[in-house]
C-alpha positions in Angstrom: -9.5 95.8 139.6 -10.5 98.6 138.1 -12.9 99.6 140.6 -9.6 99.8 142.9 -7.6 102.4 140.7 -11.1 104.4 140.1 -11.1 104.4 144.5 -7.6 105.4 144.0 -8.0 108.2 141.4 -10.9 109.9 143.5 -8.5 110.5 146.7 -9.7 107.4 148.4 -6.6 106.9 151.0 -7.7 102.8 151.7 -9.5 99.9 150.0 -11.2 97.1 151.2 -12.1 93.8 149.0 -16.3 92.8 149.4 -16.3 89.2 149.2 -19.9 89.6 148.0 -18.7 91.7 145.2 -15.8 89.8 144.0 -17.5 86.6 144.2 -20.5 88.0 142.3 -17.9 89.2 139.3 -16.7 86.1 138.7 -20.1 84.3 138.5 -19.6 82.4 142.3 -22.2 83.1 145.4 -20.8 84.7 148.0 -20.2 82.3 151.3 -16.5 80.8 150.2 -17.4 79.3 147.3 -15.0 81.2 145.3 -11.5 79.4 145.1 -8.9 80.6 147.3 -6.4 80.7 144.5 -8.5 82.9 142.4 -8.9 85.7 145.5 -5.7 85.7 145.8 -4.6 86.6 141.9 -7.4 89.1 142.5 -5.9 90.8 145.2 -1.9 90.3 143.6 -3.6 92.3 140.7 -4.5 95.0 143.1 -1.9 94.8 145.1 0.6 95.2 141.8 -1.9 98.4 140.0 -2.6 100.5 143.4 -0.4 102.2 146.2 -3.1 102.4 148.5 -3.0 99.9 151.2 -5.3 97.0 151.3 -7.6 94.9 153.6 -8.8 91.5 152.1 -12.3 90.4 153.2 -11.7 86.5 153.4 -15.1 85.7 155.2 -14.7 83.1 157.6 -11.1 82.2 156.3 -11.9 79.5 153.4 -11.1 77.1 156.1 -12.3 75.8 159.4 -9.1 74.5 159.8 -7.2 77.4 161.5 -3.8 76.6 160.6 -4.8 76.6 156.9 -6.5 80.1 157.5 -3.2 81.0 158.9 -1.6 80.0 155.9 -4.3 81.4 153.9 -3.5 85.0 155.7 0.6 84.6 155.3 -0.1 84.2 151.1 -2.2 87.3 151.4 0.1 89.0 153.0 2.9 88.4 150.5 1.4 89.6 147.7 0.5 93.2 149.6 -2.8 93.0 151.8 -2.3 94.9 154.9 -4.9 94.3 157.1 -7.8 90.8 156.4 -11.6 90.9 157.7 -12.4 87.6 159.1 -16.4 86.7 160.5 -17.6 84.9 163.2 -20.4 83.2 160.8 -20.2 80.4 158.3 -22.3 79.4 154.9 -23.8 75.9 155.3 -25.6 74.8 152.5 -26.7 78.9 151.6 -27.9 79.6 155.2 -25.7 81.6 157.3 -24.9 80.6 161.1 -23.2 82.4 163.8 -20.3 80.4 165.2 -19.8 79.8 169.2 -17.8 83.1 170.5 -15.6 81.0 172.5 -14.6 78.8 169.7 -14.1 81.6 167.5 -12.1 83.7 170.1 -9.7 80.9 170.2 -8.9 80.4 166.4 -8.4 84.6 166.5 -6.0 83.9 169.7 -4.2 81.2 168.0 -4.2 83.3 164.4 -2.6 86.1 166.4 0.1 83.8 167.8 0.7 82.1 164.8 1.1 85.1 162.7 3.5 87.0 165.5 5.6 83.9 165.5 6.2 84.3 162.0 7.0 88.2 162.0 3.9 88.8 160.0 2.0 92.4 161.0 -1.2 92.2 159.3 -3.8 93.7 160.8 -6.9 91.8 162.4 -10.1 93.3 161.7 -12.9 90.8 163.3 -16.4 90.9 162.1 -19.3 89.9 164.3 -22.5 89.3 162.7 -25.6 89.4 164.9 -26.6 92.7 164.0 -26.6 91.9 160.0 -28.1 88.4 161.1 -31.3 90.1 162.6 -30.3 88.0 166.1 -32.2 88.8 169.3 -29.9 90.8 171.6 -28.0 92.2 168.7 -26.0 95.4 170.6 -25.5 93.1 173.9 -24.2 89.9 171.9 -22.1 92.2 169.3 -20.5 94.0 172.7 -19.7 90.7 174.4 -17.8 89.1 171.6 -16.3 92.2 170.7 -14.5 92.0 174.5 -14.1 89.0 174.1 -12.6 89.3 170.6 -10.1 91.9 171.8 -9.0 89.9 174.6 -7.5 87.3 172.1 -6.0 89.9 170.0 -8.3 91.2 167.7 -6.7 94.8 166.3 -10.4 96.3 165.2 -14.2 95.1 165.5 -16.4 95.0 162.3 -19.8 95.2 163.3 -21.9 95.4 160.1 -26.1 96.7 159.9 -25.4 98.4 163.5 -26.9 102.0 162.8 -28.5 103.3 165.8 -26.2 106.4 167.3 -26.5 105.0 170.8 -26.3 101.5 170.0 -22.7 102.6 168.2 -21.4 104.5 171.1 -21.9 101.6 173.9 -20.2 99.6 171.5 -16.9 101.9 171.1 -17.0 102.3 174.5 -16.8 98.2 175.2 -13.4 98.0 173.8 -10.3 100.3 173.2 -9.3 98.8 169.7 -11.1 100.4 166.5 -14.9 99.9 165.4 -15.8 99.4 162.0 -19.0 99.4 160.5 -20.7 99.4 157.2 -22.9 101.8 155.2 -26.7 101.3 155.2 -29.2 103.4 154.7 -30.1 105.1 158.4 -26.1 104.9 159.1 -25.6 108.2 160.4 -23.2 110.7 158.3 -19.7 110.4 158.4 -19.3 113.5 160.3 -21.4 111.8 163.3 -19.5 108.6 163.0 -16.2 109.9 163.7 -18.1 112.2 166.8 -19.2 108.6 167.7 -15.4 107.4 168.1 -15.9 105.0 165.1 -12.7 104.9 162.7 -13.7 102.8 159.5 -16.6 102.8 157.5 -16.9 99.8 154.6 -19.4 100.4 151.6 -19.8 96.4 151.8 -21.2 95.5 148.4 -23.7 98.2 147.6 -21.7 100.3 144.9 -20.8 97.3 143.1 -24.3 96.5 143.0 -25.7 99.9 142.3 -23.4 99.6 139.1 -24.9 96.7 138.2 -28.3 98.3 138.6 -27.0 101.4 136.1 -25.6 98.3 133.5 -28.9 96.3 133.6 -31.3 99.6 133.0 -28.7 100.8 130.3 -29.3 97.1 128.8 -32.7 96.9 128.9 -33.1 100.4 126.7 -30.8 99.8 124.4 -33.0 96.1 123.9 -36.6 98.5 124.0 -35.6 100.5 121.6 -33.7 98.5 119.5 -31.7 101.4 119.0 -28.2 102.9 120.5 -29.7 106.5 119.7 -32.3 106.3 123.1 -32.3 109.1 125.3 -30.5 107.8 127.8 -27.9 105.9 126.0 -27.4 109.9 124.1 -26.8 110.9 127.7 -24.5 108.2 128.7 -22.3 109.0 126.0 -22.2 112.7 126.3 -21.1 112.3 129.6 -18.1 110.2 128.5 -17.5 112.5 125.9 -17.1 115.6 128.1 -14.8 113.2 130.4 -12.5 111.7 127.3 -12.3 116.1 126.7 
């Protein structure tokens, strides 16, 4: 929550929920194991705190039953979310598989329908995952479900750990809806991204961890040293001293 007003204060114009992140806050592993009830308070509080419009990552839809992810969507919806990110690959037992692209296709093509019939616009932002899955054929199998994916009315492509410049731009070019992808470290610059046709970039879970990093080393001084007068804690708190000025 708080990380979402911080995004807000600091001219961000959109947020995005990382289900790693969330889950990891609240003491779940990531892969749906987290109830759905408590993403959804999450994202109420958000939703309630912030004016910037949000997307809600919901994995593979904390269902495989795709009337319940349906339902799961129209919730999220009502409380605020404006757009959803939803995977083509499941958590079974801590090992994550890619679901069959036709299968998958249909329960986008029948989410679609379902939410058009009930006057729900909400946008559909579909992630396929061979690329962060290290799968043979990444680019060719991340371009053919992303056709195929449009085709049952997917409204953007999330492709995440695709970093290669030429590699980005065959994949904008297979499809006329948005590409999304995520930061790592070769990602080109934002500047060459947007050159490259892509419109969305997600920071996925890495700033939440790289806080953690910063609240683990400020931890372990403090218990060296036995002391809150350490160098680096002096420095910590000079710098939210010149801030609180």
């Amino acid at each position: 929550m708080n990380s979402a007003l911080i995004h807000e204060k600091m001219g961000y114009k959109a947020l995005g929920t990382s289900s790693a992140a969330m889950a990891e806050s609240l003491g779940y592993e990531d892969g749906e194991t987290m109830p759905f009830d408590e993403l959804l308070y999450i994202v109420n509080a958000i939703t309630q705190k912030t004016s910037c419009p949000l997307t809600v990552d919901i994995e593979a839809g904390y269902s495989r039953d795709t009337q319940q992810i349906v339902e799961h969507i129209t919730r999220l919806n009502e409380v605020g979310a404006v757009g959803i990110n939803l995977e083509d690959s499941i958590v079974i037992r801590g090992h994550r598989e890619i679901v069959q692209s036709s299968g998958f296709s249909e329960t986008v093509k029948t989410i679609k329908n379902s939410l058009t019939q009930k006057g729900i616009n909400i946008f559909l932002n579909i992630r396929t995952d061979a690329f962060i899955m290290g799968l043979e054929n990444a680019l060719e199998a991340s371009i053919a479900r992303a056709i195929l994916y449009e085709e049952s009315g997917a409204d953007g492509i999330f492709v995440p750990a695709i970093t290669n410049p030429k590699d980005i731009e065959k994949l904008v070019a297979s499809v006329s809806i948005p590409i999304n992808v995520m930061t790592m470290p070769n990602l080109p610059n934002f500047h060459t991204l947007q050159t490259l046709g892509v419109k969305r970039v997600s920071m996925g879970p890495f700033i939440y961890n790289k806080m953690n990093e910063h609240l683990s080393d400020t931890l372990k001084n403090i218990n060296t040293h036995q002391s809150f007068n350490s160098p680096w804690i002096r420095i910590i708190s000079a710098i939210g001293k010149r801030k609180a000025s």
